[in-house]
PDB file of N, CA, C and O in Angstrom:
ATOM      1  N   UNK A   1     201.545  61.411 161.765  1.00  0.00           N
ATOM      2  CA  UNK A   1     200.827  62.347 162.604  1.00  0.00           C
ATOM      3  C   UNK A   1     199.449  62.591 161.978  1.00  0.00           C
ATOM      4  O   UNK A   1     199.465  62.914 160.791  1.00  0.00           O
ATOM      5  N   UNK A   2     198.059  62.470 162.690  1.00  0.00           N
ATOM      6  CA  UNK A   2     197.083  62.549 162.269  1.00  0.00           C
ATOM      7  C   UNK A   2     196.754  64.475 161.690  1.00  0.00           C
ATOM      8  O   UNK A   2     197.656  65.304 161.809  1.00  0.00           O
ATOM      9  N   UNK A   3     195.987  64.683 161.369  1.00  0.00           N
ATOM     10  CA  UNK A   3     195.672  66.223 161.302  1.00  0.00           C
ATOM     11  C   UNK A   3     195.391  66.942 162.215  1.00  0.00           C
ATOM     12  O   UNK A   3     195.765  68.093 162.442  1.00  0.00           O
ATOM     13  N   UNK A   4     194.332  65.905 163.093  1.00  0.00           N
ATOM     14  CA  UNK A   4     194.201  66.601 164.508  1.00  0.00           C
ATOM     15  C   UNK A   4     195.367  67.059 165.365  1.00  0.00           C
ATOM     16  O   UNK A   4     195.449  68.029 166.119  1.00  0.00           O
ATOM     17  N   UNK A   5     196.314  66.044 165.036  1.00  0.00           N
ATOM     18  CA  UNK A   5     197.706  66.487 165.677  1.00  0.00           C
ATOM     19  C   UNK A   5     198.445  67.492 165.307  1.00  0.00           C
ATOM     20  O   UNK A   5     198.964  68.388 165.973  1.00  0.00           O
ATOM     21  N   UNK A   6     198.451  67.256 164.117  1.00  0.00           N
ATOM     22  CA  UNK A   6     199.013  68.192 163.665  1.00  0.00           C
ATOM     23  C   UNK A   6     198.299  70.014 163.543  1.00  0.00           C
ATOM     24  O   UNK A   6     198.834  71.051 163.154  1.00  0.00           O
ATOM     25  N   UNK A   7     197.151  69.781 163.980  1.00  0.00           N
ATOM     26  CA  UNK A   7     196.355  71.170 163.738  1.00  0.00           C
ATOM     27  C   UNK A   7     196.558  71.474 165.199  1.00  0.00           C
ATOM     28  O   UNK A   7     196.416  72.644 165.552  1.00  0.00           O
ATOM     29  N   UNK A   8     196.914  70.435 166.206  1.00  0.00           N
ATOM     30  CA  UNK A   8     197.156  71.105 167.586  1.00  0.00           C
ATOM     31  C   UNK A   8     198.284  71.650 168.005  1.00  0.00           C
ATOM     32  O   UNK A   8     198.355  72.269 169.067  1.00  0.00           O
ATOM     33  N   UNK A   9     199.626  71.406 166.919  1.00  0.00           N
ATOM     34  CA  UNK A   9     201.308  71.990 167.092  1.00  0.00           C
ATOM     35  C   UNK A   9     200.739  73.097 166.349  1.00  0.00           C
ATOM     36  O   UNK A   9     200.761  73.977 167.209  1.00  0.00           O
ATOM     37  N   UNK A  10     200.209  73.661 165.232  1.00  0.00           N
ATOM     38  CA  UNK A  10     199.936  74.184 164.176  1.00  0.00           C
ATOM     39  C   UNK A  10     199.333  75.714 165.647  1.00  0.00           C
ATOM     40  O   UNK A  10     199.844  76.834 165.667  1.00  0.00           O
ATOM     41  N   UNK A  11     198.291  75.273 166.572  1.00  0.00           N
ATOM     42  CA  UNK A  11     197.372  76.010 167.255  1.00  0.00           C
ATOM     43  C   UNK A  11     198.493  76.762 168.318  1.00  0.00           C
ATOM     44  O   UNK A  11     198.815  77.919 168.586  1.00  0.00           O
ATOM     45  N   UNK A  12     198.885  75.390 168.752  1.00  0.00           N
ATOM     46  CA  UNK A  12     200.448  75.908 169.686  1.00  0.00           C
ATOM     47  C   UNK A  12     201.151  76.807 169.777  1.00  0.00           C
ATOM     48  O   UNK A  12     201.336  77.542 170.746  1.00  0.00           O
ATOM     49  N   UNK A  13     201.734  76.828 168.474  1.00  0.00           N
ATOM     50  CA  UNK A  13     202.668  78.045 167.782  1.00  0.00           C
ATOM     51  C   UNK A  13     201.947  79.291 167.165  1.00  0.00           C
ATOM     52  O   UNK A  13     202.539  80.186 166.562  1.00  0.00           O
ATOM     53  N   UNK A  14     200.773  79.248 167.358  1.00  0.00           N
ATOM     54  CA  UNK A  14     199.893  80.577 167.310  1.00  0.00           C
ATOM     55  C   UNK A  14     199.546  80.200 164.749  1.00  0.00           C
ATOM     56  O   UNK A  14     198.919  80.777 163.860  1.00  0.00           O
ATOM     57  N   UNK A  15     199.921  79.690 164.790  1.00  0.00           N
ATOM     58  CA  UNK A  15     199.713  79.406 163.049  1.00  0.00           C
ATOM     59  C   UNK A  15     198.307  78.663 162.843  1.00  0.00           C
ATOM     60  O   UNK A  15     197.726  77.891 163.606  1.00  0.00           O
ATOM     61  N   UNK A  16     197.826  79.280 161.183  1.00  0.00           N
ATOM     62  CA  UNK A  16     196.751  78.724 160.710  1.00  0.00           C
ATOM     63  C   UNK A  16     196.725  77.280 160.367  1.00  0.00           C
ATOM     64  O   UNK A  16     197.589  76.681 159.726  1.00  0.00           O
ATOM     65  N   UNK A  17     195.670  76.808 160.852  1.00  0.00           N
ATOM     66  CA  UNK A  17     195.630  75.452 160.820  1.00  0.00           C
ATOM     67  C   UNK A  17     194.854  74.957 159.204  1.00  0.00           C
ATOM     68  O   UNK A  17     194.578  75.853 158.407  1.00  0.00           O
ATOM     69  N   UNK A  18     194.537  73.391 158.827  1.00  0.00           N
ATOM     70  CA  UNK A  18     195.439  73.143 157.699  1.00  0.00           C
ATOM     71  C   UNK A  18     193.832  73.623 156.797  1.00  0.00           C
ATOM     72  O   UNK A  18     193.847  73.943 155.608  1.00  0.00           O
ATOM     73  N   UNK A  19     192.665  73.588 157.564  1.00  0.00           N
ATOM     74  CA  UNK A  19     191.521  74.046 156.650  1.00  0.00           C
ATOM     75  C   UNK A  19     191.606  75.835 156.187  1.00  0.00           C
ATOM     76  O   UNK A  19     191.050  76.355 155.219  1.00  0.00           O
ATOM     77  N   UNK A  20     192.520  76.537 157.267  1.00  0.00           N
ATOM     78  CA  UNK A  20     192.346  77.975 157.234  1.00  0.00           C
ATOM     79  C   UNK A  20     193.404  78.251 156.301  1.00  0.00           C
ATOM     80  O   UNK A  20     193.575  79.430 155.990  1.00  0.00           O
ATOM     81  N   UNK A  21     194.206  77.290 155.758  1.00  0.00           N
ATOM     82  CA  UNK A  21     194.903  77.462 154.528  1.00  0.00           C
ATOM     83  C   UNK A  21     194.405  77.030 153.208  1.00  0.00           C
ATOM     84  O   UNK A  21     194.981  77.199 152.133  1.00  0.00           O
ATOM     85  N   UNK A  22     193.244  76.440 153.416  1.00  0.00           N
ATOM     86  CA  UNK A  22     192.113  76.085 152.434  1.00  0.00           C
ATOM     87  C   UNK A  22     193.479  74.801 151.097  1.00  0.00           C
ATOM     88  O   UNK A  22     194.054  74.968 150.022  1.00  0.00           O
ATOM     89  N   UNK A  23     193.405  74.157 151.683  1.00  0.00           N
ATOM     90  CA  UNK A  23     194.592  72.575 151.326  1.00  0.00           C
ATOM     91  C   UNK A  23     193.440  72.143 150.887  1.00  0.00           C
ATOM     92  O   UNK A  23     192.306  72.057 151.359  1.00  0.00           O
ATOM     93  N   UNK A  24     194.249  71.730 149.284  1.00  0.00           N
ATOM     94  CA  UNK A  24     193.332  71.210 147.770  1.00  0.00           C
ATOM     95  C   UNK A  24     192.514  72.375 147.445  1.00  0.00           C
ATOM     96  O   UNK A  24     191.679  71.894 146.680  1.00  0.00           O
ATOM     97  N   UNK A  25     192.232  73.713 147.575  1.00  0.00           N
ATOM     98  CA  UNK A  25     191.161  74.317 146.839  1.00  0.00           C
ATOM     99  C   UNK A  25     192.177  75.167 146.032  1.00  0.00           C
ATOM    100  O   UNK A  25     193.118  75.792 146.520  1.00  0.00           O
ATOM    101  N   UNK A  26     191.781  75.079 144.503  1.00  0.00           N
ATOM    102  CA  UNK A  26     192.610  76.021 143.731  1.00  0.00           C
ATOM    103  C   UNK A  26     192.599  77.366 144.299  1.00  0.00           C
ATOM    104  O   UNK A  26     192.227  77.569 145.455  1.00  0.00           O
ATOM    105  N   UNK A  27     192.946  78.172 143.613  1.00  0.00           N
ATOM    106  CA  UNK A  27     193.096  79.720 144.099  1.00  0.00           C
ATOM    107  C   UNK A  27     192.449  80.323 143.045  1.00  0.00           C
ATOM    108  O   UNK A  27     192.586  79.998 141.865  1.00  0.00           O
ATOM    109  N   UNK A  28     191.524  81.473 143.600  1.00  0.00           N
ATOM    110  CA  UNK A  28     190.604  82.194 143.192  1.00  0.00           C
ATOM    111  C   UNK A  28     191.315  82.727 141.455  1.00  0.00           C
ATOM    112  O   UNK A  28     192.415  82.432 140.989  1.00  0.00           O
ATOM    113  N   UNK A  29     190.424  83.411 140.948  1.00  0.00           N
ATOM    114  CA  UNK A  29     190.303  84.308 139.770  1.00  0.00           C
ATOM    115  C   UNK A  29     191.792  85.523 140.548  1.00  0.00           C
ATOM    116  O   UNK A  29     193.006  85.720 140.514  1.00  0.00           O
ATOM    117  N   UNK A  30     190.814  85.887 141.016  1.00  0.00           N
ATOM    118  CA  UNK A  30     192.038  87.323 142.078  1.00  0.00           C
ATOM    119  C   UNK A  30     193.272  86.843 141.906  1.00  0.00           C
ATOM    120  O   UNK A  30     194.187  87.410 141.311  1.00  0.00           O
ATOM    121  N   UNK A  31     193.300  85.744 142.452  1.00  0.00           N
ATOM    122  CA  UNK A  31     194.718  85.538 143.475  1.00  0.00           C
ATOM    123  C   UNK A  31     195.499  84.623 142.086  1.00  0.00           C
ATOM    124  O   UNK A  31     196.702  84.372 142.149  1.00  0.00           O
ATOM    125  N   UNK A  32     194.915  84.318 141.244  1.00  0.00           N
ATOM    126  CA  UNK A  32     195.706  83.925 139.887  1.00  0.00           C
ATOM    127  C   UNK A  32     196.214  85.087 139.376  1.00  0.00           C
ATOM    128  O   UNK A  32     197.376  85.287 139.020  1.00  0.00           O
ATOM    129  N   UNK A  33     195.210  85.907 139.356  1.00  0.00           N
ATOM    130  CA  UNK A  33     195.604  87.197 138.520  1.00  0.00           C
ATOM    131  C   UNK A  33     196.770  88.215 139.362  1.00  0.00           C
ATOM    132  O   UNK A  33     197.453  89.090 138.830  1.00  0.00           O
ATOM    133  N   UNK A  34     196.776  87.857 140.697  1.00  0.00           N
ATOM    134  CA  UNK A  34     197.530  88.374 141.155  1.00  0.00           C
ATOM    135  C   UNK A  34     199.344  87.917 141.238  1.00  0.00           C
ATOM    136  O   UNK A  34     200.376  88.584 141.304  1.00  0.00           O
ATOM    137  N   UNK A  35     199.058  86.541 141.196  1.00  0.00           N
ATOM    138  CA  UNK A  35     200.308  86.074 140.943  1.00  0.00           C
ATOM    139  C   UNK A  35     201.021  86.234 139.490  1.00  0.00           C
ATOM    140  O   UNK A  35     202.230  86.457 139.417  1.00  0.00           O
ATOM    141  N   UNK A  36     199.986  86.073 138.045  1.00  0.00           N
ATOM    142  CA  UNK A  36     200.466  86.550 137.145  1.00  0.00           C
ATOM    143  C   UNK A  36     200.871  87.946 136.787  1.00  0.00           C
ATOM    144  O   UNK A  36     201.824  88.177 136.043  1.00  0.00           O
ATOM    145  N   UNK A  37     200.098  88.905 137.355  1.00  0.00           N
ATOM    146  CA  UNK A  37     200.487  90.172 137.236  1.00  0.00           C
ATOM    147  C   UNK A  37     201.354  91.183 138.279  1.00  0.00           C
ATOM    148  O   UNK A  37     201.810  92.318 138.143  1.00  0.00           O
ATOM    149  N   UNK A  38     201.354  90.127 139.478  1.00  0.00           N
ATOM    150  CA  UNK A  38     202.213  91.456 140.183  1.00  0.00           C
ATOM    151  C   UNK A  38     203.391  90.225 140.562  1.00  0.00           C
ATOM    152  O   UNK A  38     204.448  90.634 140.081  1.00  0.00           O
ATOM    153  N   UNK A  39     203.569  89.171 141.089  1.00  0.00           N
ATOM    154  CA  UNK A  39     204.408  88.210 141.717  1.00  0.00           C
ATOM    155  C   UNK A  39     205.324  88.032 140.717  1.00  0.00           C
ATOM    156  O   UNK A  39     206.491  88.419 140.757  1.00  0.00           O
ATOM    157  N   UNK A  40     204.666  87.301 139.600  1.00  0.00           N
ATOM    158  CA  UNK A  40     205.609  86.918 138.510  1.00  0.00           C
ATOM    159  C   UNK A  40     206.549  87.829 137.530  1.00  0.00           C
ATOM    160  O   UNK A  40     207.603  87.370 137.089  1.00  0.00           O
ATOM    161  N   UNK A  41     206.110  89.122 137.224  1.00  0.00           N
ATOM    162  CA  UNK A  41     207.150  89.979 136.638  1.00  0.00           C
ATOM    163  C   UNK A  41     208.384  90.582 137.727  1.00  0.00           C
ATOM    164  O   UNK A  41     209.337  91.293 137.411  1.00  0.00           O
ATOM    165  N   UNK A  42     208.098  90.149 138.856  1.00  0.00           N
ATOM    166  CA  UNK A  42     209.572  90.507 139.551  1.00  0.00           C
ATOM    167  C   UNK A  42     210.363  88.978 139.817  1.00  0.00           C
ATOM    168  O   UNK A  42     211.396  88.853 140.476  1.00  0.00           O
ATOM    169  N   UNK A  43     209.767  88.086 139.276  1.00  0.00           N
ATOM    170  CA  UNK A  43     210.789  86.919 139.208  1.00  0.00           C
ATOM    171  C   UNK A  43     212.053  86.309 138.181  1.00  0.00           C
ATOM    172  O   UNK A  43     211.642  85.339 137.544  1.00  0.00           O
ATOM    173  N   UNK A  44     212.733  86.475 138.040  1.00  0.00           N
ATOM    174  CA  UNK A  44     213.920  86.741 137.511  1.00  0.00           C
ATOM    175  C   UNK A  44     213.878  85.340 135.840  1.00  0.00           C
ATOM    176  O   UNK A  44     214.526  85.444 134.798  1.00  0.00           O
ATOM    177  N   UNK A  45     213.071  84.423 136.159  1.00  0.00           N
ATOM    178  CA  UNK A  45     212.736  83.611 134.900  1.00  0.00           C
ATOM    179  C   UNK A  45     211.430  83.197 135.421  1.00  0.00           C
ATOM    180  O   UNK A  45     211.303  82.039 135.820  1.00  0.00           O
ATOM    181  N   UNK A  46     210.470  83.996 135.461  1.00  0.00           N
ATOM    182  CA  UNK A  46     209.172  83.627 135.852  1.00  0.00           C
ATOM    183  C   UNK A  46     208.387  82.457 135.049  1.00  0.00           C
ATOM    184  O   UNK A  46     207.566  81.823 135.711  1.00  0.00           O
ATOM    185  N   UNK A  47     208.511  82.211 134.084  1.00  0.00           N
ATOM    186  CA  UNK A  47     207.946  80.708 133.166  1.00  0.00           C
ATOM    187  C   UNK A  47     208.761  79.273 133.849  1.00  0.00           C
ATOM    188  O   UNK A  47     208.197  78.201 134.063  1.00  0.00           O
ATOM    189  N   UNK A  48     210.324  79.602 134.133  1.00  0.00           N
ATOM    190  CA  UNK A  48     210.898  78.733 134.538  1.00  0.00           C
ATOM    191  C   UNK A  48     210.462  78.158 136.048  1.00  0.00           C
ATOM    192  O   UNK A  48     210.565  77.056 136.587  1.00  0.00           O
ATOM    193  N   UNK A  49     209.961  79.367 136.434  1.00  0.00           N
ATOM    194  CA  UNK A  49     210.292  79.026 138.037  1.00  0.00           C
ATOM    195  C   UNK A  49     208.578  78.412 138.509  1.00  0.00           C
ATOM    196  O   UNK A  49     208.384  77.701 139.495  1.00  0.00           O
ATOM    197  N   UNK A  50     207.624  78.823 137.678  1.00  0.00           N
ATOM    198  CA  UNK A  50     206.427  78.875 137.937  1.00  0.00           C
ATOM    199  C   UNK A  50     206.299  77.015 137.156  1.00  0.00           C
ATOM    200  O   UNK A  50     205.605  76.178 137.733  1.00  0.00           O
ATOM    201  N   UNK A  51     206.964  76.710 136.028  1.00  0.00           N
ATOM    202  CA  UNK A  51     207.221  75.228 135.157  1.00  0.00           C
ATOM    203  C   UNK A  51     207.506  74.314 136.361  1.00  0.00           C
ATOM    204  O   UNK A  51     206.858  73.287 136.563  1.00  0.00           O
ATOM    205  N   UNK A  52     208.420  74.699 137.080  1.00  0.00           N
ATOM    206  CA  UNK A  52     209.324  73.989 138.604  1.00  0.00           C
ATOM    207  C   UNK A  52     208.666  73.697 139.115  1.00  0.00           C
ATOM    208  O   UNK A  52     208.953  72.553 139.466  1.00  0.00           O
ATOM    209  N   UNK A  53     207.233  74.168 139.731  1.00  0.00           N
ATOM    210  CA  UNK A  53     206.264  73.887 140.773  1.00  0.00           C
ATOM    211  C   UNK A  53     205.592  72.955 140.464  1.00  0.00           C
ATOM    212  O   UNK A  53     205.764  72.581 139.304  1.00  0.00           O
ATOM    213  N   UNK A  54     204.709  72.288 141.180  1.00  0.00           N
ATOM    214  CA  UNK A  54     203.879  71.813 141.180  1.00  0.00           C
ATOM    215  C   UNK A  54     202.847  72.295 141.734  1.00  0.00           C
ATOM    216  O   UNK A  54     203.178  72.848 142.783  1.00  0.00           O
ATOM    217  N   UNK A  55     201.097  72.393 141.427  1.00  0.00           N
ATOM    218  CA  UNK A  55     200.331  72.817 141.845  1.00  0.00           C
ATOM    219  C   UNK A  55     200.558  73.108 143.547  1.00  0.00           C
ATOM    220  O   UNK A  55     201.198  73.990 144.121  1.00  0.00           O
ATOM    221  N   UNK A  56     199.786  72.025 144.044  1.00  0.00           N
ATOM    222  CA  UNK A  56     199.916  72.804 145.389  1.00  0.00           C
ATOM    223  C   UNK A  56     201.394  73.032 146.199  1.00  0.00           C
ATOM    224  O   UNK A  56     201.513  73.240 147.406  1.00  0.00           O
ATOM    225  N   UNK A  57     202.623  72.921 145.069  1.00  0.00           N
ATOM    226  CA  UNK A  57     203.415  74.083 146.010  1.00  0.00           C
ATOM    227  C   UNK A  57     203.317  75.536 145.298  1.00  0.00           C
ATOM    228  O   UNK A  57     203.662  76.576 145.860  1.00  0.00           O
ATOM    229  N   UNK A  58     203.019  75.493 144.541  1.00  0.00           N
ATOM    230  CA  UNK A  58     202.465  77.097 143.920  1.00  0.00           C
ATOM    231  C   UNK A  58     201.316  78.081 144.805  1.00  0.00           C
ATOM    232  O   UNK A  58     201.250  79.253 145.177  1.00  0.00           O
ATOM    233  N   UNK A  59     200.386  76.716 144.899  1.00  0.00           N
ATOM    234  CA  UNK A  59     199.060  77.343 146.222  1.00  0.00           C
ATOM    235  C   UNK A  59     199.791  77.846 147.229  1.00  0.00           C
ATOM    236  O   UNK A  59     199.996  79.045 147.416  1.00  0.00           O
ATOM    237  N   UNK A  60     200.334  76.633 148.118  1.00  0.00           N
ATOM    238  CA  UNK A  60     200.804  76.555 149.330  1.00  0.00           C
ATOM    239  C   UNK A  60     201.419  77.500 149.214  1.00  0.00           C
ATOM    240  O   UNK A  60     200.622  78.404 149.465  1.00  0.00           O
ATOM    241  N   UNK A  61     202.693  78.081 148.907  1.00  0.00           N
ATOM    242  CA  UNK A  61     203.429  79.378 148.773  1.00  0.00           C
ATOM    243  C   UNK A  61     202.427  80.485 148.740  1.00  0.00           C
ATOM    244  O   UNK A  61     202.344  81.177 149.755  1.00  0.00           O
ATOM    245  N   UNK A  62     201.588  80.779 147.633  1.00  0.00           N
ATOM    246  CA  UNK A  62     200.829  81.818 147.683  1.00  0.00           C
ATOM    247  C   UNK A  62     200.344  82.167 149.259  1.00  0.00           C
ATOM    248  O   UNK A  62     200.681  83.065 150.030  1.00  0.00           O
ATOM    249  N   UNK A  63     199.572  81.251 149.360  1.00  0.00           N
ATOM    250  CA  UNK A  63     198.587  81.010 150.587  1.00  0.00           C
ATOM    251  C   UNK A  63     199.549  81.458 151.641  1.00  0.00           C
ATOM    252  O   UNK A  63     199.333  82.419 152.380  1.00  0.00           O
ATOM    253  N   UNK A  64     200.554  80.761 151.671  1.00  0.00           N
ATOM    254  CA  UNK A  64     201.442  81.073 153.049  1.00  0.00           C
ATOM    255  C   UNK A  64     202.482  82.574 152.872  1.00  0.00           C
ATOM    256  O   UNK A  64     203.127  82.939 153.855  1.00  0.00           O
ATOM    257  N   UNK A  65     202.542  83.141 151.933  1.00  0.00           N
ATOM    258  CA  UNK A  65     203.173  84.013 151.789  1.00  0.00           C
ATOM    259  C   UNK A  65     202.743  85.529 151.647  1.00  0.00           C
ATOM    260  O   UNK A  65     203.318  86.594 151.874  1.00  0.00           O
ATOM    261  N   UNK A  66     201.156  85.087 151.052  1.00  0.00           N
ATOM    262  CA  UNK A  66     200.457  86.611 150.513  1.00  0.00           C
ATOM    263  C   UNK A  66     198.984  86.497 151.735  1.00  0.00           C
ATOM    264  O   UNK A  66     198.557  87.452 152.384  1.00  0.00           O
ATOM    265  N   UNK A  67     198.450  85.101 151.775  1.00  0.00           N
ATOM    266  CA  UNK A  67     197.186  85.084 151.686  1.00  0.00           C
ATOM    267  C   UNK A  67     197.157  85.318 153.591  1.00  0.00           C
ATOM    268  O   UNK A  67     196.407  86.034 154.255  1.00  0.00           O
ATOM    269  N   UNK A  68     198.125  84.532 153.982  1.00  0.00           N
ATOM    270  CA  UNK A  68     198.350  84.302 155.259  1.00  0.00           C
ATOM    271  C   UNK A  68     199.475  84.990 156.344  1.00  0.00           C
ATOM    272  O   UNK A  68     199.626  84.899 157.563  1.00  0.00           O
ATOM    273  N   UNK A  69     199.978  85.512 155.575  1.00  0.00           N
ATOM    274  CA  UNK A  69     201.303  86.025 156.283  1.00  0.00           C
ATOM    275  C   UNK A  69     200.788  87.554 156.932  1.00  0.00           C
ATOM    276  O   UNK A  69     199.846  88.162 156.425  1.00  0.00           O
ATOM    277  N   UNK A  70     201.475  88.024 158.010  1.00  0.00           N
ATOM    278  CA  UNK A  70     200.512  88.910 159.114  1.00  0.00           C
ATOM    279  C   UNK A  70     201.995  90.333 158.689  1.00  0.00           C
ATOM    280  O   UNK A  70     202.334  91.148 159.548  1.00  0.00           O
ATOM    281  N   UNK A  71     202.545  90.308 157.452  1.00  0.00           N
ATOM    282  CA  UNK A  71     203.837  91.360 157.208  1.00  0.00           C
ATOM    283  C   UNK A  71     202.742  92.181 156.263  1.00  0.00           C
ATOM    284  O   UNK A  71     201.601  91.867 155.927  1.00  0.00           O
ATOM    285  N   UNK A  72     203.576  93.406 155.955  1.00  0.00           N
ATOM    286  CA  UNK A  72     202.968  94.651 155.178  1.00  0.00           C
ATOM    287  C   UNK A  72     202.600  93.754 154.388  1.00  0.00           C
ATOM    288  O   UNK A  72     202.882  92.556 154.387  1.00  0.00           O
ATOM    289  N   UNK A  73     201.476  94.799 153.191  1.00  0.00           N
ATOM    290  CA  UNK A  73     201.886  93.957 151.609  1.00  0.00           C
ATOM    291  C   UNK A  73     203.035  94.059 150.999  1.00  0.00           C
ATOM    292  O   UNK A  73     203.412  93.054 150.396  1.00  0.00           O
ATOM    293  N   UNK A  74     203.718  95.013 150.983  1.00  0.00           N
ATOM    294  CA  UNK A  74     204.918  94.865 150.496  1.00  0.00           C
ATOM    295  C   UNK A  74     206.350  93.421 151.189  1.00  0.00           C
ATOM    296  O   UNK A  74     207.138  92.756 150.517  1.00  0.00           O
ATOM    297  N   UNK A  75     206.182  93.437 152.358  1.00  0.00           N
ATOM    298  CA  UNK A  75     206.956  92.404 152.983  1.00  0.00           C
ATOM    299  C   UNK A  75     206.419  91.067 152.656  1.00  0.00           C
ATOM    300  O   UNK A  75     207.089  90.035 152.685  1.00  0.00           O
ATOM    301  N   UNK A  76     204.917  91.164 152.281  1.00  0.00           N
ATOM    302  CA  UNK A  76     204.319  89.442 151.675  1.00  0.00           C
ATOM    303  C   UNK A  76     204.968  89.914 150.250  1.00  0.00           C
ATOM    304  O   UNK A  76     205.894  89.104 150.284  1.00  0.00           O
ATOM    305  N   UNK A  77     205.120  90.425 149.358  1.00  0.00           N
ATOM    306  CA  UNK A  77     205.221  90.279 147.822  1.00  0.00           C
ATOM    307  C   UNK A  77     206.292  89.903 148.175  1.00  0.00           C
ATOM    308  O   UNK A  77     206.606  88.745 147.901  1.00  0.00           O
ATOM    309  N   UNK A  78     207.099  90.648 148.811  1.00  0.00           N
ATOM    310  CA  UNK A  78     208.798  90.533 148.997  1.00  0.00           C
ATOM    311  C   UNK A  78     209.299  88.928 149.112  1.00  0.00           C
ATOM    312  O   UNK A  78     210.182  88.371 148.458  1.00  0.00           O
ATOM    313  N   UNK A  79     208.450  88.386 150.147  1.00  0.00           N
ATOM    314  CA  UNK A  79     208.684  87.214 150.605  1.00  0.00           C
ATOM    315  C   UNK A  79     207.909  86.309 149.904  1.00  0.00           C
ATOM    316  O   UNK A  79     208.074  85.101 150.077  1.00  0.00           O
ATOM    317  N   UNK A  80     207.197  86.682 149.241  1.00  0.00           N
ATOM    318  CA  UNK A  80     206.684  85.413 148.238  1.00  0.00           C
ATOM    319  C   UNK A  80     207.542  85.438 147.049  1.00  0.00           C
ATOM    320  O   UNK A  80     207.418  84.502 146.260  1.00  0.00           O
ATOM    321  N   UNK A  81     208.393  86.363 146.798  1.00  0.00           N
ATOM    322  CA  UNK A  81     209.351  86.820 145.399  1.00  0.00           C
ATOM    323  C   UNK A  81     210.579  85.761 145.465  1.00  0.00           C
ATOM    324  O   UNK A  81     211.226  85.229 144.563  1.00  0.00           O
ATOM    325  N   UNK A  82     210.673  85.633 147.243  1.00  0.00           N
ATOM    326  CA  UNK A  82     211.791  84.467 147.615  1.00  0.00           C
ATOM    327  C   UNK A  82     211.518  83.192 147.720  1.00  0.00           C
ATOM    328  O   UNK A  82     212.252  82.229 147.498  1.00  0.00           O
ATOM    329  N   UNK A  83     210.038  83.242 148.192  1.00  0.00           N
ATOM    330  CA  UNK A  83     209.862  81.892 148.067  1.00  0.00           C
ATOM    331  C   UNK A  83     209.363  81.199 146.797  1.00  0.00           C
ATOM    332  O   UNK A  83     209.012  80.057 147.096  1.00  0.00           O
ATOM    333  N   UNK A  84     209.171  81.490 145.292  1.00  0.00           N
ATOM    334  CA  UNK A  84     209.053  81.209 144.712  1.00  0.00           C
ATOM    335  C   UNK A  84     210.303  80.767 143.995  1.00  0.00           C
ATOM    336  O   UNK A  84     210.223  80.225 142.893  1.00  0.00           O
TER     337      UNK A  84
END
């Protein structure tokens, strides 16, 4: 599936398409600091689980869980706590 295609199922279903998830750009100063200081001390082996990832599924999660997700902040921490 090309991107265009895929950015048109992506448009369909009302979801951010693949530049508005900013795919390949590291994550800011903030949003590091935010995952080390508020995400990661409620994760139950946070070195382990953060070792497990690979870069952009670490982004991608962030992005889709905190950066992008339309729930309280508390319902994005919540749900990024699971998806990590």
């Amino acid at each position: 599936m090309s991107i265009a295609e895929d950015d048109a199922r992506l448009a369909a279903l009302g979801l951010p398409l693949n530049a508005e998830m900013q795919e390949g750009v590291p994550l800011s100063d903030a949003d590091e600091a935010y995952v080390r200081d508020v995400i990661s001390p409620r994760l139950a082996d946070a070195a382990a689980t953060m070792a497990a990832l690979d870069e952009t599924s670490r982004v991608r999660i962030y992005r889709g869980m905190i950066t992008n997700n339309r729930g309280s902040p508390d319902e994005r921490l919540a749900g990024a706590g699971e998806a990590y």
